[in-house]
C-alpha positions as CSV (number, residue, x, y, z in Angstrom):
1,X,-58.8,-15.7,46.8
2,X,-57.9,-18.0,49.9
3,X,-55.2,-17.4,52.5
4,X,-54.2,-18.9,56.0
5,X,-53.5,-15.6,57.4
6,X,-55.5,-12.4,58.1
7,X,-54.7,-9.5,55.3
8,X,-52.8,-7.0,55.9
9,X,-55.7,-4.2,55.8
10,X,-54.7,-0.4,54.5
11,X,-57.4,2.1,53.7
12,X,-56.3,3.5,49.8
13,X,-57.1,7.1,48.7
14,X,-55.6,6.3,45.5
15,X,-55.0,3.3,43.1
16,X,-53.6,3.0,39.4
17,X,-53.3,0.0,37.3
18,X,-50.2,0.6,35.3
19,X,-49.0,-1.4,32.4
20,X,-45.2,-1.5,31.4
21,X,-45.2,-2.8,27.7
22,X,-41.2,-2.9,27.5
23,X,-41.5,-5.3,30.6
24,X,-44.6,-7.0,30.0
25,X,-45.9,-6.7,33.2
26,X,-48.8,-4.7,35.2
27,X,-48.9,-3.5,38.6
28,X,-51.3,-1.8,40.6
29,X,-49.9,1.1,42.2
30,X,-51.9,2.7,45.7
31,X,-51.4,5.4,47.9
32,X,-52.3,4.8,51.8
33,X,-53.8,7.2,53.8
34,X,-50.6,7.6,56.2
35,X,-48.5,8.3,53.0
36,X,-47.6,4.7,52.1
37,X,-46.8,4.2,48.4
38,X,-47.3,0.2,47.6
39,X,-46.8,-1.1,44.2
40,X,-48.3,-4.6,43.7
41,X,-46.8,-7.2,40.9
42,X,-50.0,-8.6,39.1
43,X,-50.4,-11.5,36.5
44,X,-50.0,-10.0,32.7
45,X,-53.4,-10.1,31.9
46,X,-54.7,-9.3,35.3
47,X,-55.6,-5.8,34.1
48,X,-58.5,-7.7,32.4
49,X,-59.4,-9.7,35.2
50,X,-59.8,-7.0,37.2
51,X,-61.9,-5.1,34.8
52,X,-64.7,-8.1,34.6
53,X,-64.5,-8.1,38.7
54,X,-65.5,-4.8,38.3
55,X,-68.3,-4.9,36.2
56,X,-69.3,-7.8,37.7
57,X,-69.7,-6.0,41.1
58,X,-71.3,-3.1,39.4
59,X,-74.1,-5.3,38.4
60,X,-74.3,-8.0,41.4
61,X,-74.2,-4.7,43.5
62,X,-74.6,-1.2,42.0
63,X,-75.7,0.3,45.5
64,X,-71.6,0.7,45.6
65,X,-71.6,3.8,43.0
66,X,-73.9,5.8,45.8
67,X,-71.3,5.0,48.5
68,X,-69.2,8.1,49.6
69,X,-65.6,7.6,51.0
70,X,-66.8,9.0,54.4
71,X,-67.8,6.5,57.2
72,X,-66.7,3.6,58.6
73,X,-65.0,0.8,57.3
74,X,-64.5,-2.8,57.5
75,X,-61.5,-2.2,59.9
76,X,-63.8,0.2,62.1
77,X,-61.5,2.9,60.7
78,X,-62.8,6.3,59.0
């Protein structure tokens, strides 16, 4: 994943993947800390995507599951 610009960074307290089979399409929906709701278009078979970038993280790094959601962040925020 490559862009020119800096991301737009928020800090999620929730996320969602959901799947509308009528539309055939899959968003991710998250919830900001300042009460932001964003829904994100994704690829059909993202869903699947995402779930191998998950377990390949888990593997590459499984320190993550012992991380709390206190502390600082990327952004410096807490």
């Amino acid at each position: 994943m490559k862009s020119s610009r800096l991301p737009i960074r928020y800090r999620a307290i929730s996320m969602e993947l959901a799947a509308y089979l009528d539309e055939h399409c899959v968003e991710m929906h998250i919830l900001t800390d300042d009460g932001q709701t964003i829904s994100v278009a994704c690829p059909t078979d993202s869903i699947f995507a995402v779930l191998r970038h998950i377990k390949r993280l888990g593997i590459d790094c499984p320190e993550i599951a012992t991380w709390g959601t206190t502390g600082s962040t990327r952004s410096g925020r807490a």
